[in-house]
Biopython code that builds the backbone (N, CA, C, O; Angstrom):
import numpy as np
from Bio.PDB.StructureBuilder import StructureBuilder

atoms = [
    (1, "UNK", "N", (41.721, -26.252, -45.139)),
    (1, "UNK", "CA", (41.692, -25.557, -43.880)),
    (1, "UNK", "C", (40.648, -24.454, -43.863)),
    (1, "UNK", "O", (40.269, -24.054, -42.762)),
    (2, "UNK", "N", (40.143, -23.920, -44.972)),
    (2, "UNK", "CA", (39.567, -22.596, -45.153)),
    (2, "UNK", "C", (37.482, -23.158, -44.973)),
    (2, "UNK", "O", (36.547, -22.397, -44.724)),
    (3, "UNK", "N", (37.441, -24.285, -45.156)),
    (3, "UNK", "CA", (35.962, -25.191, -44.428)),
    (3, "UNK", "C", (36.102, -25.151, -42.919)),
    (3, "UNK", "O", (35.368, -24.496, -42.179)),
    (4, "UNK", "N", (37.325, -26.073, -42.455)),
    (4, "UNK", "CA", (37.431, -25.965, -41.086)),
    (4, "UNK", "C", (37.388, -24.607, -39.932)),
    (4, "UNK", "O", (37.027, -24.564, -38.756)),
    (5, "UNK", "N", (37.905, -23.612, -40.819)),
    (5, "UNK", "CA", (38.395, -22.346, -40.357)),
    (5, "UNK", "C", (36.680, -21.734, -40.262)),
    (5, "UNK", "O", (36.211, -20.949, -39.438)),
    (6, "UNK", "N", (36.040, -22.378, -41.356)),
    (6, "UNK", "CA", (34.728, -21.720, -41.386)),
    (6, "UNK", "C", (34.020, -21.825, -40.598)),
    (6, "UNK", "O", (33.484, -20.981, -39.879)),
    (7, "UNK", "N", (33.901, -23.360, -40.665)),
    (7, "UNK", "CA", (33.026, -24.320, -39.720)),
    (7, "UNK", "C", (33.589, -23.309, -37.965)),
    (7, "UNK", "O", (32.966, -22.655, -37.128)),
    (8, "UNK", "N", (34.986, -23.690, -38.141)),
    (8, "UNK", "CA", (35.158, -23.173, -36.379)),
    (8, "UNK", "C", (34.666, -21.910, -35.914)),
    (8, "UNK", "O", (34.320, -21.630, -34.766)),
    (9, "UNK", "N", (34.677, -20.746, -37.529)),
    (9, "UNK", "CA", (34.253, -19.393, -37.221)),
    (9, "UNK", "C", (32.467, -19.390, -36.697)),
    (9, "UNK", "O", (31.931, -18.728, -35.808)),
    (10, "UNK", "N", (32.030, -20.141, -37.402)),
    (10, "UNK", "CA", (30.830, -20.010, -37.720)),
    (10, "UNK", "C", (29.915, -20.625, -35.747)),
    (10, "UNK", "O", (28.990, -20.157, -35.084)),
    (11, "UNK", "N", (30.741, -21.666, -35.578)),
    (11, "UNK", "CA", (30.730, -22.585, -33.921)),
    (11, "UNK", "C", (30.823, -21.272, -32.962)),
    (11, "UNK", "O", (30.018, -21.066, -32.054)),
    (12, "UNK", "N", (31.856, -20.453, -33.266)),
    (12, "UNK", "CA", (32.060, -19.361, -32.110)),
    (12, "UNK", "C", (30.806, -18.335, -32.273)),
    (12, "UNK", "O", (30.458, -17.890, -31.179)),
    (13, "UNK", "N", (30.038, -17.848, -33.380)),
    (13, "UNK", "CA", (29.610, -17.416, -33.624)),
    (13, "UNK", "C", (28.301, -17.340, -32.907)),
    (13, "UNK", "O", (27.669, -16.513, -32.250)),
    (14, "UNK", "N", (28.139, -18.921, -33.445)),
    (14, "UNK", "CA", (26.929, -19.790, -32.758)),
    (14, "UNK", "C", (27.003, -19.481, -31.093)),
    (14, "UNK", "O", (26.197, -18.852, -30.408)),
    (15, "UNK", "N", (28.264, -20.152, -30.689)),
    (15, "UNK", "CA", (27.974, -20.203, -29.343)),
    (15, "UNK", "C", (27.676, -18.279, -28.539)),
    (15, "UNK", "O", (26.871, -17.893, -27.691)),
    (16, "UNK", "N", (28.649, -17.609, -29.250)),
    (16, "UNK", "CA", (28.198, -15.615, -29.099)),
    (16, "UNK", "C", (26.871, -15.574, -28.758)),
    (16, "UNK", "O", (26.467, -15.123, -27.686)),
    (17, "UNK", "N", (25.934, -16.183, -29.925)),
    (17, "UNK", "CA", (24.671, -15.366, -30.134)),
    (17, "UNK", "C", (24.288, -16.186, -29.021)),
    (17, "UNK", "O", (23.871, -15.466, -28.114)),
    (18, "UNK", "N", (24.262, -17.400, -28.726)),
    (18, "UNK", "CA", (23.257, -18.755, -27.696)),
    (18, "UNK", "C", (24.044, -17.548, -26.327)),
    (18, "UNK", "O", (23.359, -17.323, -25.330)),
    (19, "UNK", "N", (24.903, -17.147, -26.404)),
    (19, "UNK", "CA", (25.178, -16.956, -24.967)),
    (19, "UNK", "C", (24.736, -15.418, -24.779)),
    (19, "UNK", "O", (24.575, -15.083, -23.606)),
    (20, "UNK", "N", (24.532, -14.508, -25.687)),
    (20, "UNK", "CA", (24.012, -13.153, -25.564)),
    (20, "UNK", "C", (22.562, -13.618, -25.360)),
    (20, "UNK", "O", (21.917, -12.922, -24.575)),
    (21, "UNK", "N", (21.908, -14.690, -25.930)),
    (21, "UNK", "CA", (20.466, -15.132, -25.689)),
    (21, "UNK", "C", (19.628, -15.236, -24.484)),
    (21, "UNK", "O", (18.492, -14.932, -24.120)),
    (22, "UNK", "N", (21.020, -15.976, -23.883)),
    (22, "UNK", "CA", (21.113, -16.453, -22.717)),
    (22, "UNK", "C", (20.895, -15.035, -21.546)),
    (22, "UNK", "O", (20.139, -14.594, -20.681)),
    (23, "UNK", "N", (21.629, -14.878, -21.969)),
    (23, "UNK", "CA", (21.850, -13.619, -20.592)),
    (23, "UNK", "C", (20.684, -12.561, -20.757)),
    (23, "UNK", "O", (20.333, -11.914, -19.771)),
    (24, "UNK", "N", (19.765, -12.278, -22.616)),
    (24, "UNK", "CA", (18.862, -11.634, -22.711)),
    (24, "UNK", "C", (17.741, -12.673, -21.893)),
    (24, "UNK", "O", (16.932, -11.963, -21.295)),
    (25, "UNK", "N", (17.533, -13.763, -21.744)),
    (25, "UNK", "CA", (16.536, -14.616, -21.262)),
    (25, "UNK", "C", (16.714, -14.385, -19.675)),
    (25, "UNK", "O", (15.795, -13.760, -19.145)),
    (26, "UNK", "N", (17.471, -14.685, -19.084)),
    (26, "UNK", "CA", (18.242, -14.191, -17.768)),
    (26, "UNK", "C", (17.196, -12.786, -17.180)),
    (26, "UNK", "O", (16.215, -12.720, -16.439)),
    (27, "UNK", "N", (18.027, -11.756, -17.969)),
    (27, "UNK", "CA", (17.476, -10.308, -17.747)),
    (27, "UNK", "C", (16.105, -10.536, -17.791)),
    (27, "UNK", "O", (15.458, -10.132, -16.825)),
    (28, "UNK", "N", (15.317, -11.284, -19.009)),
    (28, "UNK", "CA", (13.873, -10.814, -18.638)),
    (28, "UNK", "C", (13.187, -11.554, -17.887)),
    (28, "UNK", "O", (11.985, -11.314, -17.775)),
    (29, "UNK", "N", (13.848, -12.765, -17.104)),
    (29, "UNK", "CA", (13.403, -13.375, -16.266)),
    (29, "UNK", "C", (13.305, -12.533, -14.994)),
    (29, "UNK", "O", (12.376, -12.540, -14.187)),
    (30, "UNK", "N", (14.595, -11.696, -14.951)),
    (30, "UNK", "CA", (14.745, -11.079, -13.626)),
    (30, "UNK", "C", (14.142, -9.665, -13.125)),
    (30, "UNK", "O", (13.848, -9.067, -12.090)),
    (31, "UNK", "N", (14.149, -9.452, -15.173)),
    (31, "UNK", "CA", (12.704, -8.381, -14.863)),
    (31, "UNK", "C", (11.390, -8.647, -14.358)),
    (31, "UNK", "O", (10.688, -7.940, -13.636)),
    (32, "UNK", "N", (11.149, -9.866, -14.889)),
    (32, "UNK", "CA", (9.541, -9.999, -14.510)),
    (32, "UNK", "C", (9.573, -11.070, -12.917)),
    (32, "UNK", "O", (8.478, -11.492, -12.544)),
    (33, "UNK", "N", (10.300, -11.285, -12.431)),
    (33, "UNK", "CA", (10.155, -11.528, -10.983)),
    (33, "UNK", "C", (10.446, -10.175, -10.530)),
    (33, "UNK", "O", (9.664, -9.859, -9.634)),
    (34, "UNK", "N", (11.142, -9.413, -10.770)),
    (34, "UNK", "CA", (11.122, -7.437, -10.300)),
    (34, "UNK", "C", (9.455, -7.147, -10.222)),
    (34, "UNK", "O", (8.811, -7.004, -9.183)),
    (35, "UNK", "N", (9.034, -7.109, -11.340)),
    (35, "UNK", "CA", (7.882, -6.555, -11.673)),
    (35, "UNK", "C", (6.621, -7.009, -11.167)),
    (35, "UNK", "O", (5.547, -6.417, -11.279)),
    (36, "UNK", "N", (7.022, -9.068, -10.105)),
    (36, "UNK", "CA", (5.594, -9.761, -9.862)),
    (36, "UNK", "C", (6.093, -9.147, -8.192)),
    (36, "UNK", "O", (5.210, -8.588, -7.541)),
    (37, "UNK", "N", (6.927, -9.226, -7.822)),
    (37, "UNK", "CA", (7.394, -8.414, -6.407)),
    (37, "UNK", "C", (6.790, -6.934, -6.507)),
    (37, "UNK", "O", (5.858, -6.749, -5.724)),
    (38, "UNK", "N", (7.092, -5.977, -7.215)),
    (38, "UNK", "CA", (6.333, -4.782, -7.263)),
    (38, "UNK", "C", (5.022, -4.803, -7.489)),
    (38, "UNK", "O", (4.253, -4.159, -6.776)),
    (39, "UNK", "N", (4.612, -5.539, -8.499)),
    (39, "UNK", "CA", (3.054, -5.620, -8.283)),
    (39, "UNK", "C", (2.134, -6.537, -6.624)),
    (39, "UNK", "O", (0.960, -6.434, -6.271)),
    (40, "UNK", "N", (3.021, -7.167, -6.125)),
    (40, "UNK", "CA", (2.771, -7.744, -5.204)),
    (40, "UNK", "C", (2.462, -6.659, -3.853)),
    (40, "UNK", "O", (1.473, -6.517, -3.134)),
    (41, "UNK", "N", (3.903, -5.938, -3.896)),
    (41, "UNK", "CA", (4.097, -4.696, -2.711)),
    (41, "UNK", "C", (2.635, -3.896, -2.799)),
    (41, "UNK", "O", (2.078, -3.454, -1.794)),
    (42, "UNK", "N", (2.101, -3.777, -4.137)),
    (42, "UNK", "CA", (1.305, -2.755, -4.691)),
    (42, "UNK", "C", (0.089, -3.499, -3.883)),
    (42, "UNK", "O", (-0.354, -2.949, -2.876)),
    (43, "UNK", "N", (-0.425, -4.691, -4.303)),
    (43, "UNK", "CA", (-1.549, -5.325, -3.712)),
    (43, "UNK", "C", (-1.221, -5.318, -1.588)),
    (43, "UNK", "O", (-1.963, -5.811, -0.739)),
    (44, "UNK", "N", (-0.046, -4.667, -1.393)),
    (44, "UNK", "CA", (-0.095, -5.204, 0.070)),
    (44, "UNK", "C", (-0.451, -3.735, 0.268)),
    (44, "UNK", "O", (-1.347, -3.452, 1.064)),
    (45, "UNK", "N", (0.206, -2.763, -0.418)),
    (45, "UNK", "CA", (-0.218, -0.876, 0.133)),
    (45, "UNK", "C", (-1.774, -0.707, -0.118)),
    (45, "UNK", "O", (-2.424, -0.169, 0.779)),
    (46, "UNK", "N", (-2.610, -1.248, -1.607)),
    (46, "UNK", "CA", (-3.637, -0.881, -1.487)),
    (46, "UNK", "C", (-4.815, -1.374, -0.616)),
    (46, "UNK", "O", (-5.928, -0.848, -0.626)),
    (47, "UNK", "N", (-4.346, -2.773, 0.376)),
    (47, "UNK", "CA", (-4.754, -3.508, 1.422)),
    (47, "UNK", "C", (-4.595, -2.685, 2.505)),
    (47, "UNK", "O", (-5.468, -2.741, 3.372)),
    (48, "UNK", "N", (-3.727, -1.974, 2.642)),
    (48, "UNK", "CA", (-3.648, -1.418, 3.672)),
    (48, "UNK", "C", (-4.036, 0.190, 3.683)),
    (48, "UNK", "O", (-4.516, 0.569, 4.751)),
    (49, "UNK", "N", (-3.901, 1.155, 2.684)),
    (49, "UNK", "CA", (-4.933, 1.710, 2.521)),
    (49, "UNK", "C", (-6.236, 1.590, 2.332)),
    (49, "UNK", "O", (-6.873, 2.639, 2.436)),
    (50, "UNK", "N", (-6.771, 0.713, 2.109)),
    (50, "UNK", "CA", (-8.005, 0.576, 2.397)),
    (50, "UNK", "C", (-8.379, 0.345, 4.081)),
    (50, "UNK", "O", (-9.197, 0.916, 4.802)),
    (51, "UNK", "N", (-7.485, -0.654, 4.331)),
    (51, "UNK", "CA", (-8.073, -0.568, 5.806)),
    (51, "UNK", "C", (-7.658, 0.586, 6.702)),
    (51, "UNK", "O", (-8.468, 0.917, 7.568)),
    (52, "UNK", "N", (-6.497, 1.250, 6.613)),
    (52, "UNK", "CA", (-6.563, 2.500, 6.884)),
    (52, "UNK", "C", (-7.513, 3.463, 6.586)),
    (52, "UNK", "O", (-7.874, 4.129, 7.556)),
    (53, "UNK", "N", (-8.209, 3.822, 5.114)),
    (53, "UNK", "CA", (-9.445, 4.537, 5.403)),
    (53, "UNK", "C", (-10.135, 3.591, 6.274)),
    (53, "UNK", "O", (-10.526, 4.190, 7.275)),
    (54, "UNK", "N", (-10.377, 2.610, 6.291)),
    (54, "UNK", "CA", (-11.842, 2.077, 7.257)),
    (54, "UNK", "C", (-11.395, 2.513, 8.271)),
    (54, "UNK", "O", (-12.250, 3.252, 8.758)),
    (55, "UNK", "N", (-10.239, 2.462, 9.077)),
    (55, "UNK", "CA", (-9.863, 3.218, 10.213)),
    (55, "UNK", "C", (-10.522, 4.635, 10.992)),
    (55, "UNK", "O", (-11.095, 5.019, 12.012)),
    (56, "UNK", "N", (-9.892, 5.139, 9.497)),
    (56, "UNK", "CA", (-9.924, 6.426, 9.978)),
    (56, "UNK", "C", (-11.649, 7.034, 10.020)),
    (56, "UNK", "O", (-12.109, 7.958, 10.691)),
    (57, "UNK", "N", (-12.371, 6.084, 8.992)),
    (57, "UNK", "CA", (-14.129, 6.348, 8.922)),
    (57, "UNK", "C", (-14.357, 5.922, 10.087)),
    (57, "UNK", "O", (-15.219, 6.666, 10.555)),
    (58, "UNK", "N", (-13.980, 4.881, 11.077)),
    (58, "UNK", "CA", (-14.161, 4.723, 12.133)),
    (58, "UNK", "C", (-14.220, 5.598, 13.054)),
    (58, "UNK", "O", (-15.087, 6.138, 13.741)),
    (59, "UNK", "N", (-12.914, 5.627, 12.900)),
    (59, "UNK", "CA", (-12.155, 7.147, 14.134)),
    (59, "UNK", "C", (-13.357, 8.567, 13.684)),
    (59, "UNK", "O", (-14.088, 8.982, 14.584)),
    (60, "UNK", "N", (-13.408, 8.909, 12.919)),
    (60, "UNK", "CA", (-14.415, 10.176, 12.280)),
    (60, "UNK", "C", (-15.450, 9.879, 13.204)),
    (60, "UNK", "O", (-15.627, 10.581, 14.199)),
    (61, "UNK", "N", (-16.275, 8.704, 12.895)),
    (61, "UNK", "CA", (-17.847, 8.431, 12.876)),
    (61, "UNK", "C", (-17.502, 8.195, 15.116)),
    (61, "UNK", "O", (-18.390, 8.717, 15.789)),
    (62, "UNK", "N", (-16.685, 7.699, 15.692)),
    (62, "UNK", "CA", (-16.718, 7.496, 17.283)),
    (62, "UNK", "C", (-16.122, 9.414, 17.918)),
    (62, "UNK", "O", (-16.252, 9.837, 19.067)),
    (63, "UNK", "N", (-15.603, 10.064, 16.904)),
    (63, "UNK", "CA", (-15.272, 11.336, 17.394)),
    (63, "UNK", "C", (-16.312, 12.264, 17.240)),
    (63, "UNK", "O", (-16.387, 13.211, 18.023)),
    (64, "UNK", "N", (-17.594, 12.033, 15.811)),
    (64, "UNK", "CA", (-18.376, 12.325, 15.712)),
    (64, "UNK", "C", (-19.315, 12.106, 16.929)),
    (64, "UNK", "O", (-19.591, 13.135, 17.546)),
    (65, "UNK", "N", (-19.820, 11.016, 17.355)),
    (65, "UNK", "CA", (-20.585, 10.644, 18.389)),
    (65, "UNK", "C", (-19.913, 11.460, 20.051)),
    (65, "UNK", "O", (-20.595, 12.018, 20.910)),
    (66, "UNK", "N", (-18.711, 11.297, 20.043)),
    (66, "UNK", "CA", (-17.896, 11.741, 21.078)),
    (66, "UNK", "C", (-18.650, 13.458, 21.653)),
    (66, "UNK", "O", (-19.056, 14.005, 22.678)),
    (67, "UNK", "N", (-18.448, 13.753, 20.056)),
    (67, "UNK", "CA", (-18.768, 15.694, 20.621)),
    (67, "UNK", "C", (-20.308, 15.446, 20.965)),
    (67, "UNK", "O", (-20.858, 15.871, 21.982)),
    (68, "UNK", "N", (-20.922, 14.690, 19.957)),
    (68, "UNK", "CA", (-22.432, 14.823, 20.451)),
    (68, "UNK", "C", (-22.554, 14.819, 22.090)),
    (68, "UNK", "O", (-23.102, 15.553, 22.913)),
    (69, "UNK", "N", (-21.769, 13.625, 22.144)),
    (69, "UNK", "CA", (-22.183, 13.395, 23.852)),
    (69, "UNK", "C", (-21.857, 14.677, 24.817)),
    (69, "UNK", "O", (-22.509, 15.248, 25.691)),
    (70, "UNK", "N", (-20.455, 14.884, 24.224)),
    (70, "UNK", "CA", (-20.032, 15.969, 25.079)),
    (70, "UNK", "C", (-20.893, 17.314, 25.002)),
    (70, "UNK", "O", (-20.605, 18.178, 25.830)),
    (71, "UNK", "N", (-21.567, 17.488, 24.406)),
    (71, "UNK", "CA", (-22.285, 18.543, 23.776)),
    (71, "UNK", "C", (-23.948, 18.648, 25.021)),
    (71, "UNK", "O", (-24.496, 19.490, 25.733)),
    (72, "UNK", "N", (-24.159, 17.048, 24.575)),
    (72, "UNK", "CA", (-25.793, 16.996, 25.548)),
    (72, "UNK", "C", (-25.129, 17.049, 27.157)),
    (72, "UNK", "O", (-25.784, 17.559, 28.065)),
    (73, "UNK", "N", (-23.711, 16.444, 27.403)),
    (73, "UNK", "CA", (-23.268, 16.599, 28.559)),
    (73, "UNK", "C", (-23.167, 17.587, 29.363)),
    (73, "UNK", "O", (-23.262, 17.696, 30.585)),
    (74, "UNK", "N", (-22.893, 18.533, 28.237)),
    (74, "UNK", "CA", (-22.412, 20.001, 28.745)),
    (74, "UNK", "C", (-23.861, 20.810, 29.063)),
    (74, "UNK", "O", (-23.946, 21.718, 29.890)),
    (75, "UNK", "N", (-24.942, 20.326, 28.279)),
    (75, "UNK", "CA", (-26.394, 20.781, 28.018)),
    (75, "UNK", "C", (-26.724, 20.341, 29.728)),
    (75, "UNK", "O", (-26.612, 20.817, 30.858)),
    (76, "UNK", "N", (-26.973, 19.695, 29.363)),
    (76, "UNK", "CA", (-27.277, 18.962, 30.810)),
    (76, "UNK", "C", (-26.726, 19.452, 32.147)),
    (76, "UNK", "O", (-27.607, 19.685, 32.975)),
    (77, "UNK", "N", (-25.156, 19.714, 32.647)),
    (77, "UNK", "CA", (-24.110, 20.284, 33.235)),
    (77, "UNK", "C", (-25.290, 21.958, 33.445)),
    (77, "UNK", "O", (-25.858, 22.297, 34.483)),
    (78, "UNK", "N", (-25.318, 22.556, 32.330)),
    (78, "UNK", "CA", (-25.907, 24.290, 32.580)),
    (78, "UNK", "C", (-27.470, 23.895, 33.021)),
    (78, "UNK", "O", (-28.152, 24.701, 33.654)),
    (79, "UNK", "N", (-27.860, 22.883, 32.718)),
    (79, "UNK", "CA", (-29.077, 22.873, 33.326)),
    (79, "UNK", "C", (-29.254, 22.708, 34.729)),
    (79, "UNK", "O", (-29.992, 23.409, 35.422)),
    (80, "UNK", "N", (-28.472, 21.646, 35.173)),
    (80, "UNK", "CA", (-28.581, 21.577, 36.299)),
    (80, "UNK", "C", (-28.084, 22.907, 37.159)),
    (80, "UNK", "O", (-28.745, 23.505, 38.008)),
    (81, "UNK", "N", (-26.737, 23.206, 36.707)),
    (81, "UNK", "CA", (-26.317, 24.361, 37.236)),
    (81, "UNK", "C", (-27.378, 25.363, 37.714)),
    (81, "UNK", "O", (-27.719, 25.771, 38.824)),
    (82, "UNK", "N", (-27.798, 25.623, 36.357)),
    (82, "UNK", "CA", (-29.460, 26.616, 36.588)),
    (82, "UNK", "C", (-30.379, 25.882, 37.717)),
    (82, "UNK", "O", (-29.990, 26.273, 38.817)),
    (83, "UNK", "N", (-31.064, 25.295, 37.796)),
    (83, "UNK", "CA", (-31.710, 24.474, 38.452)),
    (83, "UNK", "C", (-31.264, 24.592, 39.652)),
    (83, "UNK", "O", (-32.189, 25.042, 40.328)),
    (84, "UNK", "N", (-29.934, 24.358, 40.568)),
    (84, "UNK", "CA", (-29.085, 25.131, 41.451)),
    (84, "UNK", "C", (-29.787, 25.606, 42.068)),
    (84, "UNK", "O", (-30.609, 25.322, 42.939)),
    (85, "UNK", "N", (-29.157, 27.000, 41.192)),
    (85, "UNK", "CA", (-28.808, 27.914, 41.185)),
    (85, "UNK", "C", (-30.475, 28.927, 41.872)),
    (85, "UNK", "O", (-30.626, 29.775, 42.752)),
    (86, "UNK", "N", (-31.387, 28.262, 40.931)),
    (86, "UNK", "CA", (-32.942, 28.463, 41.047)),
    (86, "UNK", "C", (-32.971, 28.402, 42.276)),
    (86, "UNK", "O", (-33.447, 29.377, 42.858)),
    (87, "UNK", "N", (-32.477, 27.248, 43.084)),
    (87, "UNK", "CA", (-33.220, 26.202, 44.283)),
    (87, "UNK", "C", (-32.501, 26.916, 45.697)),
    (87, "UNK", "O", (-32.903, 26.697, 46.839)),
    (88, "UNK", "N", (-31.537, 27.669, 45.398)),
    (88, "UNK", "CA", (-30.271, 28.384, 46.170)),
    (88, "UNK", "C", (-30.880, 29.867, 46.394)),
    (88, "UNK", "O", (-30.979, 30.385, 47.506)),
    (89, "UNK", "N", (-31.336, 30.571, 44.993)),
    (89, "UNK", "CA", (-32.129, 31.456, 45.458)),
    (89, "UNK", "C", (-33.264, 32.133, 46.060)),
    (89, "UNK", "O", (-33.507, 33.333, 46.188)),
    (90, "UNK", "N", (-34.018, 30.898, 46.464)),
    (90, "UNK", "CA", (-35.616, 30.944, 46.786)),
    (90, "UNK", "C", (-35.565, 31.174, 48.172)),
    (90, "UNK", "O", (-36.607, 31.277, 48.819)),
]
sb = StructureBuilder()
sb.init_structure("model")
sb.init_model(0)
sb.init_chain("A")
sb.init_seg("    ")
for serial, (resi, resn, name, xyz) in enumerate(atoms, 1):
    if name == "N":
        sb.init_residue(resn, " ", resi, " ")
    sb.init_atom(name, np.array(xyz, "f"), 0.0, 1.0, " ", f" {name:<3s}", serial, name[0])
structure = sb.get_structure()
């Protein structure tokens, strides 16, 4: 009985470690689909920061142009004013 007893100890043993194996294989499976999802999220934020700066270089460079205009607009606006103003007093 003391073979059999062995043999059976030794079967449970076996099957312990195959099944702690198991569940360690499990876990790092479920880590590294965690980790291809987070690296994934990562490739979608730095996609979109990037096109967000291009955005915003956009927005800069049409607000830039914006004041210019408003600027020769306003130039223009006192000139004429003057000019008027000249043509009113004569």
């Amino acid at each position: 009985m003391s073979g059999e007893h062995t043999a059976k100890s030794a079967l449970e043993g076996l099957v312990s470690v195959l099944s702690r194996l198991e569940n360690a294989v499990d876990a790092r499976v479920e880590k590294e689909s965690d980790f291809a999802d987070a690296e994934e999220e990562v490739q979608r934020l730095n996609s979109d920061r990037s096109r967000l700066a291009q955005e915003l270089d956009q927005s800069e460079e049409r607000a830039t142009r914006l004041e210019e205009a408003n600027r020769e607009v306003s130039r223009r606006l006192v000139t004429a004013m003057e000019t008027i103003r000249a043509v009113l007093d004569r």
